[in-house]
PLY file of the C-alpha trace (Angstrom):
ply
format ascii 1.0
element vertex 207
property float x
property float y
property float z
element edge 206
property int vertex1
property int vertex2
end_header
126.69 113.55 122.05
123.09 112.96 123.02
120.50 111.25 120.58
118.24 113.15 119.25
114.78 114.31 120.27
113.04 112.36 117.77
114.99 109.26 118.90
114.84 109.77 122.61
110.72 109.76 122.47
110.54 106.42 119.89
113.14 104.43 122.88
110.98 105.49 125.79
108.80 102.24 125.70
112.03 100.16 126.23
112.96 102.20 129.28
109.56 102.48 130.98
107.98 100.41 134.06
104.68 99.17 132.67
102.17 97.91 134.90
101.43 94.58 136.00
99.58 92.77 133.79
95.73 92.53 134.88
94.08 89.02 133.85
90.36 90.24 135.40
90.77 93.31 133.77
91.37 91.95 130.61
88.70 89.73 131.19
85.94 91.95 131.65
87.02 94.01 128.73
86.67 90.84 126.34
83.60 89.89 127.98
82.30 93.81 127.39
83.93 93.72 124.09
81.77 90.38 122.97
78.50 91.93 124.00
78.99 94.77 122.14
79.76 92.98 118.77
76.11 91.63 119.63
77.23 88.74 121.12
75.84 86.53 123.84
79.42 86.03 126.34
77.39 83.84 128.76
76.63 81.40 125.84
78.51 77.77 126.16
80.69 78.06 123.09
81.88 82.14 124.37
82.10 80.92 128.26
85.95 80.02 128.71
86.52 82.64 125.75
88.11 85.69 128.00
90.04 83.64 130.03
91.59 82.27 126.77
92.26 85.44 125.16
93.63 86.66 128.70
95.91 84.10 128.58
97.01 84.82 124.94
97.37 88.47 125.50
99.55 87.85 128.16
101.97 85.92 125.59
102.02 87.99 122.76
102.55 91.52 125.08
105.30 89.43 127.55
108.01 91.85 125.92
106.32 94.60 128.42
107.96 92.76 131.48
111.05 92.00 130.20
114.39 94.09 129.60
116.79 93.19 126.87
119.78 94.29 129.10
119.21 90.95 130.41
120.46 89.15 127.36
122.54 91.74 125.78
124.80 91.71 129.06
126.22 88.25 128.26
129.15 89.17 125.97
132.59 87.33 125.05
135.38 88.37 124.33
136.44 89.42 121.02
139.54 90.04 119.35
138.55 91.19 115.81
139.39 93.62 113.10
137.23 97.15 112.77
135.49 96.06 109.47
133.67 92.76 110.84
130.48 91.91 110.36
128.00 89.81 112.80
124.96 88.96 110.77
122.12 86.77 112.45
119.37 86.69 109.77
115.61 85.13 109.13
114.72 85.51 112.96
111.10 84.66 112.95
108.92 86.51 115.19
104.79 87.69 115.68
103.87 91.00 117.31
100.62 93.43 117.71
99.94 96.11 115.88
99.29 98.75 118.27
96.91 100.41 116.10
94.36 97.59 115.42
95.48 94.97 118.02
96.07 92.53 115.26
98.60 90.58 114.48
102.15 91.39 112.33
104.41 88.20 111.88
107.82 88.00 109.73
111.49 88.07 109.61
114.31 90.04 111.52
117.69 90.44 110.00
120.07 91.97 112.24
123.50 92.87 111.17
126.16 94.53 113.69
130.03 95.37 113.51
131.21 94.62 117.08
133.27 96.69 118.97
136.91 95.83 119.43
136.70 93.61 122.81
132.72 91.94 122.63
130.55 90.08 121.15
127.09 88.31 122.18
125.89 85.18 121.29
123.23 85.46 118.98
120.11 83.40 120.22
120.45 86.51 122.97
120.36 88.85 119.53
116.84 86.44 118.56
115.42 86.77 121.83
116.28 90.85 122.10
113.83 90.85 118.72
111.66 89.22 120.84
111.73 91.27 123.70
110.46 94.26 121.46
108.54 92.18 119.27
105.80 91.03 121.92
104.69 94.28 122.48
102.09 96.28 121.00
104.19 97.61 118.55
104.59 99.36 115.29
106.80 98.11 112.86
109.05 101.07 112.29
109.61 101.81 116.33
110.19 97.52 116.19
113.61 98.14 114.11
114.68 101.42 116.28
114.67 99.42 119.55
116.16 96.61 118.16
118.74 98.59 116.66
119.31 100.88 119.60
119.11 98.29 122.00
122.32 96.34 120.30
124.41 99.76 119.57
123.86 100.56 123.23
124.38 97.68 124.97
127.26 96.28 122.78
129.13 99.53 122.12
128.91 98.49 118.09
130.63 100.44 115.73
127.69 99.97 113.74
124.29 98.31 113.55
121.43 97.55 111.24
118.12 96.24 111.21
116.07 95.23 108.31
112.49 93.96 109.09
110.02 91.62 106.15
106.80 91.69 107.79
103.33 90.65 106.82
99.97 92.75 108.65
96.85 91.68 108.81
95.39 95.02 109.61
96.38 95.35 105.94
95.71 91.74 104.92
92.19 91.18 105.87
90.73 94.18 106.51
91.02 97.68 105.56
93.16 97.25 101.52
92.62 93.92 101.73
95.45 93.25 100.24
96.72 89.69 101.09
100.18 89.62 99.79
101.28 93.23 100.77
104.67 93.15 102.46
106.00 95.45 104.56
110.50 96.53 104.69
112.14 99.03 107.06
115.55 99.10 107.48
117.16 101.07 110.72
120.88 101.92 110.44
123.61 103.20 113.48
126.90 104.24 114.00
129.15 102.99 110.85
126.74 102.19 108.82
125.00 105.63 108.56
128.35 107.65 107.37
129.70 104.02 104.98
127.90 103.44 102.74
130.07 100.89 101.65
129.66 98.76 104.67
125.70 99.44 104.38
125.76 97.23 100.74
127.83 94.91 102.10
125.72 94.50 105.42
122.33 94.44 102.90
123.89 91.85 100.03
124.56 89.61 102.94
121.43 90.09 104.60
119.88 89.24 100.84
122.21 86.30 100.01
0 1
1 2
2 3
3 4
4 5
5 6
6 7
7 8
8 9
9 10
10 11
11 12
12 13
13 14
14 15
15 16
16 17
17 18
18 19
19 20
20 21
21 22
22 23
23 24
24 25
25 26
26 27
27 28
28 29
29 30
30 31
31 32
32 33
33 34
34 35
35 36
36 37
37 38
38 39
39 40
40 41
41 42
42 43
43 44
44 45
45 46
46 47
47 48
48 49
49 50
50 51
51 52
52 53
53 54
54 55
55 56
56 57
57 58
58 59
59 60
60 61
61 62
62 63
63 64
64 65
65 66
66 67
67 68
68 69
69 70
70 71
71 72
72 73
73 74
74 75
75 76
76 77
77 78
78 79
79 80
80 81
81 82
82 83
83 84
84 85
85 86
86 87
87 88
88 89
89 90
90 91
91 92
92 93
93 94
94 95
95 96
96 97
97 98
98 99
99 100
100 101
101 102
102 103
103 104
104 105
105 106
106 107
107 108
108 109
109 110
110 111
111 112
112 113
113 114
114 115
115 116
116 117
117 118
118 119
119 120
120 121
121 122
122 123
123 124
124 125
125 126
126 127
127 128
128 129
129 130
130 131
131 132
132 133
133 134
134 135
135 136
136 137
137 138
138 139
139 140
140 141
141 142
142 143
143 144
144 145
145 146
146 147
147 148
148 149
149 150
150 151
151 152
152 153
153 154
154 155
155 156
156 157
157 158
158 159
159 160
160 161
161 162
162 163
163 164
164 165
165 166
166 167
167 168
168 169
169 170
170 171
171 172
172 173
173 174
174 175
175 176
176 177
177 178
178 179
179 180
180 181
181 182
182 183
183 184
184 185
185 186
186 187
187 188
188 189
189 190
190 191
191 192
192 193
193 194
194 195
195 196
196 197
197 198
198 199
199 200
200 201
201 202
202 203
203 204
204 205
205 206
C-alpha cells in the first residue's frame, strides 16, 4: 500500500540529490550579509569571518551529502519474539532551523520493534539522527525521516520517535522565551494500531 500524499512530500528531502556545497558562494553571501547589517566586512576583527562561517555551515548542513541507507544497511541477525522492543534513547544532536537559520539542539529517543530476522546496531540508529539532523530542518519533518528512514530500511514492525528540543528562534528572539521546550512524537507500523505497545514504548522512553 503506498504512503500517503502528505507523507510522500515531507520524505522527499531524504531522497533528493542536493547540490554541491559552494564555499565562495557562501562566502560572498556572509560577506553581503555583514554589510548590510551595517557592518564594515573588510575590517580586521570581520576579515577571516566568512571563511569561518563557511566552514561551520558546511558542518552543521553535512546531513545534505549523506544517505542513511549507508548505516541502516548494516544489520544482524535476529532471532526474536514479535513484541520486542529496541530502545536507543538521549541521542544528543544540534540542527538548523530552516526558517531562521538558527540553531535547535536536544535529545532523540528512538524506539523500534524489529522485524523477525534484523537488527542494527545502534550508534548506526545515533548517526541516522544525525544524518537528518544536520540539515536545515524543522523539527516535526526531523522525527518523520527518522522514523521513516528506520521502518523502511529495517522492515520494523513498528517504530517511534520522540524528539525534546530547545530553539533559539524561540529562545532569544521572537517570544523570548528561554526555557520553552519543544516534544513531537512520530509513530509507524505497530505502534499506530497498539496502543498498548505505544505506553510501553513511551514509559520506557521516560524511565
Amino acid at each position: 500500500m503506498p504512503p500517503p500524499a502528505a507523507v510522500a512530500t515531507l520524505i522527499q528531502p531524504e531522497i533528493r540529490t542536493p547540490r554541491a556545497f559552494d564555499t565562495e558562494r557562501v562566502e560572498a553571501a556572509v560577506r553581503e550579509l555583514l554589510a548590510g547589517i551595517g557592518e564594515d566586512p573588510d575590517r580586521e576583527g570581520l576579515l577571516d569571518t566568512p571563511r569561518r562561517v563557511a566552514k561551520a555551515m558546511r558542518e552543521m548542513v553535512g546531513g545534505l551529502e549523506q544517505d542513511p541507507s549507508t548505516h541502516l544497511s548494516k544489520v544482524f541477525e535476529h532471532e526474536g519474539a514479535e513484541g520486542d522492543l529496541v530502545v536507543v534513547r538521549d541521542i544528543e544532536f544540534s540542527s538548523l532551523c530552516e526558517h531562521h537559520l538558527l540553531p535547535f539542539r536536544g535529545r532523540a529517543h528512538v524506539v523500534y520493534q524489529p522485524a523477525a530476522d534484523r537488527v542494527v546496531g545502534l550508534s548506526k540508529i545515533a548517526r541516522t539522527v544525525d544524518v537528518f539532523a544536520r540539515r536545515p530542518q524543522i523539527q516535526e519533518r526531523l522525527g518523520t525521516q527518522i522514523a521513516d528512514a528506520i521502518q523502511s530500511h529495517l522492515n520494523a514492525r513498528g517504530t517511534m520517535v520522540v524528539i525534546e528540543s530547545s530553539h533559539m528562534c524561540m529562545t532569544i528572539r521572537g517570544a523570548n522565551k528561554p526555557t520553552a521546550e519543544m516534544v513531537t512524537t512520530t509513530v509507524r507500523g505497530s505502534f499506530v494500531r497498539n496502543r498498548a505497545a505505544r505506553a510501553e514504548a513511551m514509559a520506557l522512553v521516560r524511565s
